[in-house]
Residue, then its C-alpha position, 0 to 999 in steps of 0.5 A: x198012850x193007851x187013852x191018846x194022850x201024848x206021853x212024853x220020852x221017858x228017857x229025858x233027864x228031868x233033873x239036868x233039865x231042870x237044872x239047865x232051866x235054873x240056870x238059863x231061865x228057858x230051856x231046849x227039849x228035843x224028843x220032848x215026846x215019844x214017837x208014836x205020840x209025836x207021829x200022833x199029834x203029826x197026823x192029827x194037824x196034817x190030816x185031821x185039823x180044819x186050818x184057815x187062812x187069818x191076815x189083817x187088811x189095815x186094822x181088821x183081819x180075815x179069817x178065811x177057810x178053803x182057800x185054793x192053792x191059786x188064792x192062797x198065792x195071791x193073797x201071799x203075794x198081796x199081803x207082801x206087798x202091803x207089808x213093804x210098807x205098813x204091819x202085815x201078817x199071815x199065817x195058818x189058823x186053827x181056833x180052839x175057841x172063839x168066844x172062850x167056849x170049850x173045844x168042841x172035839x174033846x177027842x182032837 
């Protein structure tokens, strides 16, 4: 990782992988990258990824950034309501692209 790129576990069994995704067509890879790649990447979303807050209002949806605890829990609380009844989702957002533009931070 010597150019931070992830590297993944070089103790997986590729070809009993493979194998198992002939067979299935899909399979499950735990440890898929090192540890130090994993805690890398861990960090990185924690730490260093500016998320905002996406949930649709009817047919519209919000993408809202720097949203408090307090606000965060209302908005949770509303959008539960609104789901008893008709589509609703929410959830933490990070756009790579708006427009179909390159990411801006090549190093993120």
């Amino acid at each position: 990782m010597a150019d931070g790129s992830p590297e993944l576990n070089p103790a997986l069994d590729r070809a009993r992988l493979a194998e198992a995704f002939r067979q299935a067509g899909r399979v499950h890879i735990p440890n898929t990258l090192t540890n130090v790649s994993a805690e890398r990447i861990y960090r990185c979303l924690v730490q260093g990824t500016k998320w905002s807050l996406t949930f649709n209002k009817g047919t519209n949806f919000l993408d809202l950034a720097n949203v408090s605890q307090e606000e965060r829990s209302k908005l949770a609380f509303g959008a539960w309501s609104v789901a008893r009844s008709d589509f609703q989702y929410f959830f933490d957002n990070h756009r790579l692209s708006v427009d179909g533009e390159p990411y801006p931070d090549q190093t993120h």
